[in-house]
C-alpha positions in Angstrom: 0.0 0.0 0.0 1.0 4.0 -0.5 2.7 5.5 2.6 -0.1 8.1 3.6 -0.1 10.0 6.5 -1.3 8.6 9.7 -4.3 9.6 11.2 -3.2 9.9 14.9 1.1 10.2 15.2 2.2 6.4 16.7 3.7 7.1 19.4 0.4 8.0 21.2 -0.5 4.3 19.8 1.6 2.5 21.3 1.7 4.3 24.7 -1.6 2.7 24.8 -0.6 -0.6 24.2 0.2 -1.0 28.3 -2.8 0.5 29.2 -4.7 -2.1 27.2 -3.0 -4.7 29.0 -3.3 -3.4 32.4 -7.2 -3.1 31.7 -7.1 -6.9 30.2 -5.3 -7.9 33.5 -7.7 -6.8 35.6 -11.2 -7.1 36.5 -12.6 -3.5 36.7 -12.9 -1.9 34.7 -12.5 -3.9 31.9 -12.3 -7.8 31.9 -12.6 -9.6 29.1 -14.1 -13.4 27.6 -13.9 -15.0 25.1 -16.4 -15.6 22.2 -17.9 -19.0 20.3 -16.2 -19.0 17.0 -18.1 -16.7 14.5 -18.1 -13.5 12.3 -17.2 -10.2 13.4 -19.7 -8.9 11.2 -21.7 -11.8 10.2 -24.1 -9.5 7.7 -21.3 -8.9 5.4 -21.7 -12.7 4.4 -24.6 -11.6 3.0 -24.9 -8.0 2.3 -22.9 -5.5 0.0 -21.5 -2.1 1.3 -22.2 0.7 -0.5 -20.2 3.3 0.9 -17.7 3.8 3.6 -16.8 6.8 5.6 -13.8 7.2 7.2 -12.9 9.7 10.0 -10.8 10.8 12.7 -10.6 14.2 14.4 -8.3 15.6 11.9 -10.2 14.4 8.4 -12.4 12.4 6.8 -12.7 10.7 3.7 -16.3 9.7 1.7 -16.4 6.7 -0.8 -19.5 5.5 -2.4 -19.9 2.6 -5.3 -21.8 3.6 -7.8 -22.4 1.2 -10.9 -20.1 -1.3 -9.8 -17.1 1.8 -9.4 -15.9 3.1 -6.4 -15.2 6.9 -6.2 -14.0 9.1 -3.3 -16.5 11.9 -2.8 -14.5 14.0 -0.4 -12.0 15.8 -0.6 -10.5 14.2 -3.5 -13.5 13.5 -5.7 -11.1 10.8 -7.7 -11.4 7.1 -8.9 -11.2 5.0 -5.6 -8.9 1.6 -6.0 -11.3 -1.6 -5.9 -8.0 -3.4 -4.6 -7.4 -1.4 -1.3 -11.5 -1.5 -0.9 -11.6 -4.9 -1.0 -8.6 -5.9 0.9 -10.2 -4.3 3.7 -13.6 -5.4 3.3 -12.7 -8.8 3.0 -10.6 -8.9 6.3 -13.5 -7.7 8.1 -15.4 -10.4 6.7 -13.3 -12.8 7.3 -12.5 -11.7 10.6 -13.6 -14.1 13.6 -14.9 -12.3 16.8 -12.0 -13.2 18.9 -12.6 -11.5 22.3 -15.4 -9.1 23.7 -14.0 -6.4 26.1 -16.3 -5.3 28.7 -14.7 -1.8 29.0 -16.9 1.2 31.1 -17.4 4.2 28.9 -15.3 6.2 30.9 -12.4 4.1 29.6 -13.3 4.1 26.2 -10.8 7.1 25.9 -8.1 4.9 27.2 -8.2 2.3 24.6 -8.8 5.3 21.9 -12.3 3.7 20.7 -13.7 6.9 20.9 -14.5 9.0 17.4 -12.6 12.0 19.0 -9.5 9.7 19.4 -9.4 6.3 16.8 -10.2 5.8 13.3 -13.7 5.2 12.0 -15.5 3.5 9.2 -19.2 3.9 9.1 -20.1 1.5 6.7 -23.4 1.4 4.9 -25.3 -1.5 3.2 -27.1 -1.4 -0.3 -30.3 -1.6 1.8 -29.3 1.7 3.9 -28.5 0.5 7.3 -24.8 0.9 8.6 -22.7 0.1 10.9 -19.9 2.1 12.6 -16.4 0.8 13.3 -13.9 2.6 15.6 -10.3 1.4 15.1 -8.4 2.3 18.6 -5.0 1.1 19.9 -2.9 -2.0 18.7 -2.0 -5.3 21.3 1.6 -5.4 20.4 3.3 -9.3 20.8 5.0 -9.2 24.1 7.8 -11.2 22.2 10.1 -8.6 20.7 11.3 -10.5 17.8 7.9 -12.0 16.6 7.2 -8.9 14.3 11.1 -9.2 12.5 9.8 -11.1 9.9 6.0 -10.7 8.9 6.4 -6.6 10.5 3.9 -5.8 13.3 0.8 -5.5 11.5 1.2 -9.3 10.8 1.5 -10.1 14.5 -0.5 -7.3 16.2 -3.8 -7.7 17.1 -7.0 -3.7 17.5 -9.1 -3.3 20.0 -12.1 -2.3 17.5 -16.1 -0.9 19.0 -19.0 -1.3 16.8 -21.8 0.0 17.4 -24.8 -0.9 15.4 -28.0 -0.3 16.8 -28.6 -0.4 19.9 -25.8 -2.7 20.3 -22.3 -1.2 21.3 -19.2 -3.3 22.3 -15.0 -3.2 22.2 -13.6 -6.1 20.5 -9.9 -7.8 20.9 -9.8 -8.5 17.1 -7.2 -10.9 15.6 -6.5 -8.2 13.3 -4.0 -5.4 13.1 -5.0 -3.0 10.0 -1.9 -0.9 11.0 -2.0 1.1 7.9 -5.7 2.1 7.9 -6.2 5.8 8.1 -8.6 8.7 7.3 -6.1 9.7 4.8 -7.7 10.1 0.6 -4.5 9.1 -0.1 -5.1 5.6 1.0 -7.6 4.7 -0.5 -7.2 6.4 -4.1 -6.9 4.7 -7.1 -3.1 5.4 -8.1 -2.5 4.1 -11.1 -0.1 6.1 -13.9 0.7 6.4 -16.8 2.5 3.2 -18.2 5.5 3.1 -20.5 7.4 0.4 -21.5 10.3 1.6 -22.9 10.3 5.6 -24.7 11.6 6.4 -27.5 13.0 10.0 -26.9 12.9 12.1 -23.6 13.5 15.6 -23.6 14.9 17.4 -20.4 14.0 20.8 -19.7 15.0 23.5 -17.1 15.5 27.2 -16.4 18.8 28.5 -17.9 19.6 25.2 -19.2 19.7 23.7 -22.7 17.3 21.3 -23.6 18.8 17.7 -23.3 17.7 15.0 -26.0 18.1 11.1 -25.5 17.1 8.7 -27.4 16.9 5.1 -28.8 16.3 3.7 -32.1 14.1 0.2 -30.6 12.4 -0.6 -27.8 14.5 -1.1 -24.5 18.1 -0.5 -26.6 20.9 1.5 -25.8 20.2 5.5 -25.1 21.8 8.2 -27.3 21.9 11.7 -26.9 21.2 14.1 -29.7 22.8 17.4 -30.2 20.6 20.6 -31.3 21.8 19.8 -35.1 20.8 15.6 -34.2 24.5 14.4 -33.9 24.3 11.4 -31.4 26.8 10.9 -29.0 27.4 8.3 -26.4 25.7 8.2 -22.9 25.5 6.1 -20.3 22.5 4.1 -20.9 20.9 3.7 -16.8 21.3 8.0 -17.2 17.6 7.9 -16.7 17.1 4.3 -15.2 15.5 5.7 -11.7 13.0 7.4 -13.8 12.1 5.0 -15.9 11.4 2.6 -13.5 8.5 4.7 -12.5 7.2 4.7 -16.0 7.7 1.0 -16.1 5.9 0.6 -12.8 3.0 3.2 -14.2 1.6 4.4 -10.4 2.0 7.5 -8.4 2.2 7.7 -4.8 -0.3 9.9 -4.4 -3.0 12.6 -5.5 -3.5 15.9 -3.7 -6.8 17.6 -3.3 -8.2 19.4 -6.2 -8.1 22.6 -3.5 -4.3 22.7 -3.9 -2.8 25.0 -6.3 0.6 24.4 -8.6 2.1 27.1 -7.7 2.2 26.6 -4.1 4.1 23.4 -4.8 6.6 25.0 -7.3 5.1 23.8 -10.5 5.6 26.9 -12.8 6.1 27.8 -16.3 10.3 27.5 -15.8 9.8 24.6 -13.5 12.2 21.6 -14.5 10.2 19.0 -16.8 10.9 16.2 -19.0 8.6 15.5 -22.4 8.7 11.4 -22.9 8.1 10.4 -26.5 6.2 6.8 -26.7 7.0 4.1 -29.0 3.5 3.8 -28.6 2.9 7.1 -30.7 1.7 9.0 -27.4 3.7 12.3 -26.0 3.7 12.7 -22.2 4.9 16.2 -20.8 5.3 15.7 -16.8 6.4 19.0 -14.8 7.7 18.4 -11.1 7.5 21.0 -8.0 9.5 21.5 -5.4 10.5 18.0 -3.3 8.3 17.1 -0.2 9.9 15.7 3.1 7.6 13.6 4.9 6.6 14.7 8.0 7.0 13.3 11.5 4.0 11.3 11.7 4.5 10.2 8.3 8.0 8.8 9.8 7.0 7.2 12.3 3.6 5.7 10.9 6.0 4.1 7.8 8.3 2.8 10.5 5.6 0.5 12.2 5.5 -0.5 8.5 9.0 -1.7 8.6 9.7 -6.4 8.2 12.2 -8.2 6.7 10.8 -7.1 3.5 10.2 -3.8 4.3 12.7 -1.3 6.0 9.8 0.8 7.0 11.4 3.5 5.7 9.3 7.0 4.7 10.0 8.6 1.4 10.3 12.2 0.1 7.7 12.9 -2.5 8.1 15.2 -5.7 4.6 16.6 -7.0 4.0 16.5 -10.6 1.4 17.1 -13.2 1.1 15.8 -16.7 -0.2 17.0 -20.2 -0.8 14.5 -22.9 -0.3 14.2 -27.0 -1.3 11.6 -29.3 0.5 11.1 -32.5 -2.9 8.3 -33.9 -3.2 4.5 -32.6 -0.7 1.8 -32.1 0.8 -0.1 -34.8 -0.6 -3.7 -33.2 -3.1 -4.7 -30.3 -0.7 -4.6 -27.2 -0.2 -0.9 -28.1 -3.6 0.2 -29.3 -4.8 -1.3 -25.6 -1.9 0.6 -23.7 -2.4 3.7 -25.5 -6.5 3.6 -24.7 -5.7 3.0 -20.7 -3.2 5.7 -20.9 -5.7 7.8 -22.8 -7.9 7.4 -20.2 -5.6 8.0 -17.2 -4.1 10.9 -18.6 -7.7 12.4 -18.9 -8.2 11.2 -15.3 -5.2 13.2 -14.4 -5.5 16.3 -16.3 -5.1 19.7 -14.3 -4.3 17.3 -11.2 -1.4 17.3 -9.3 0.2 13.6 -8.2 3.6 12.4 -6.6 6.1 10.0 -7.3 9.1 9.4 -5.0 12.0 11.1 -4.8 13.7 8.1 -5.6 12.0 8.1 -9.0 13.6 11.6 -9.9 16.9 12.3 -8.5 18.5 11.0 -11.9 16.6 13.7 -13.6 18.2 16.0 -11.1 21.4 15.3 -11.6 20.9 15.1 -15.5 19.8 18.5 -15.3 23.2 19.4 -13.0 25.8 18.4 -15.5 23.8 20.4 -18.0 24.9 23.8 -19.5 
């Protein structure tokens, strides 16, 4: 999944781990028993979910299917992604009750299953009822070393309250869902622009002279062309970190509609590279200033972190794109990848998304050596 920003910073979720466990230790004012196997939510066997809203007391996020698609209402009003949707729909399905916390209201603060303190998910069925999920502090492994391989979120378990009804309880759930949040970013549909191999880029920046690569087929050697087109040699990864992301074809993320180009250093002389398709399409993508992540964004990416992952948060470059076409591909594979990038690039037009930094740094430095 995207690295989003977390809803509440995790520090203050783990101090709450020993809380939890000194109110599971005791009897009062929380005790605890356990439940006969069965559903969490046993309606979602049955029923579909129309629409999910997601909260905490910083922001919100509203999704709603509507002929079979999901879309984000608020604040993005973008393409939702079906895959993130029903990864976590189908762990909540799946999800056996595990144990029922008797926890006094007063305490409900304490184990963050408040709306004023957790995450939650209102979810409502095609037949208009809902039910309301609030996500609260994790039950870390006391073992140390259990999470070194599958990460936390494999190992933890969330104390989680539903309330649907009349009926209102805290669950121990056998689930973690450590990188749920309120964030549009995590549940937006990210998928880019996808290409293959290009056939010429062409880097521009302020004070600079254009530079031209190119290659004569798909995924050969790069050239670079002089102003009067004499090639010369040039080390062929020059742009590899970049084109990875076009090989890849997904941004990190999308920023609300509300925020302006110009307050993220995309301007008429900001740096930009124009990548020529073999596919006859022409993609101009113009980068803003580089974003750090933040200190939540840190720590949230470092309860990310396994053997896999080194839970390590990225700095993000915003970017937005204009799009050419040149006519239709020469055979089916590219006629199909031009009409999906037709599409995004029309899904993407006067927005602004991000890549990682790690995706532009050789554009940087091509730009550098330039005169």
């Amino acid at each position: 999944m995207m690295t989003v920003k977390p809803s509440k910073p995790i520090h203050r979720i783990m101090s709450g781990v020993f809380t939890a466990l000194a109110l599971s230790a005791c009897g009062n004012p929380a005790t605890d028993r356990s439940l006969e196997p069965g559903y969490f939510l046993p309606e979602l066997q049955e029923r579909r979910v129309q629409g999910l809203y997601v909260s905490d007391s910083v922001q919100s996020t509203e999704i709603k299917s509507k002929d079979g698609k999901w879309r984000i209402e608020e604040p993005l009003y973008f393409p939702a992604s079906a895959d993130v949707i029903n990864v976590f729909l189908q762990t909540v399905t799946d999800v056996q009750t595990g144990k029922m916390i008797k926890v006094a209201p007063k305490d409900y603060g304490r184990l963050r299953v408040t709306e004023e303190d957790g995450i939650t998910v209102k979810l409502t069925y095609e037949n208009g009822e809902t039910v309301k999920l609030i996500f609260g502090i994790l039950d870390m492994p006391r073992d140390e070393t259990a999470g070194v391989m599958a990460g936390l979120g494999g190992v933890a378990r969330r104390y989680v309250r539903k309330i649907s009804g009349s009926d209102d309880a805290v669950f121990l759930l056998p689930i973690s869902l450590i990188d749920l949040s309120s964030s549009a970013s995590l549940w937006a549909n990210i998928d880019y622009i996808r290409v293959p191999s290009f056939r010429k880029a062409t880097v521009r920046a302020p004070g600079k002279s254009p530079i031209v690569l190119a290659r004569d087929d798909m995924y050969g050697p790069l050239y670079k062309l002089s102003s009067s087109g004499q090639r010369s040699a040039i080390d062929t990864n020059v742009l590899k970190c970049f084109e990875a992301f076009l090989v890849k074809g997904q941004c990190k993320r999308i920023a609300p509609k509300s925020v302006s180009s110009a307050a993220l250093g995309i301007s008429a002389g900001a740096p930009e590279i124009e990548v020529e398709s073999f596919e006859g399409m022409s993609y101009t993508l113009r980068f803003g200033t580089p974003v750090e992540p933040s200190e939540e964004e840190i720590e949230f990416q470092q309860m990310q972190a396994s053997f896999m992952d080194k839970g390590v948060a990225k700095t993000l470059v915003p970017v937005v794109m204009t799009t050419e076409s040149s006519g239709g591909g020469e055979n089916i594979f590219e006629t199909v990848l031009n009409d999906k990038n037709t599409a995004l690039a029309a899904r993407f037009d006067g927005r602004i998304a991000y890549i990682e930094y790690d995706n532009f740094y050789c554009l940087e430095a091509l730009i550098a050596e330039a005169k």
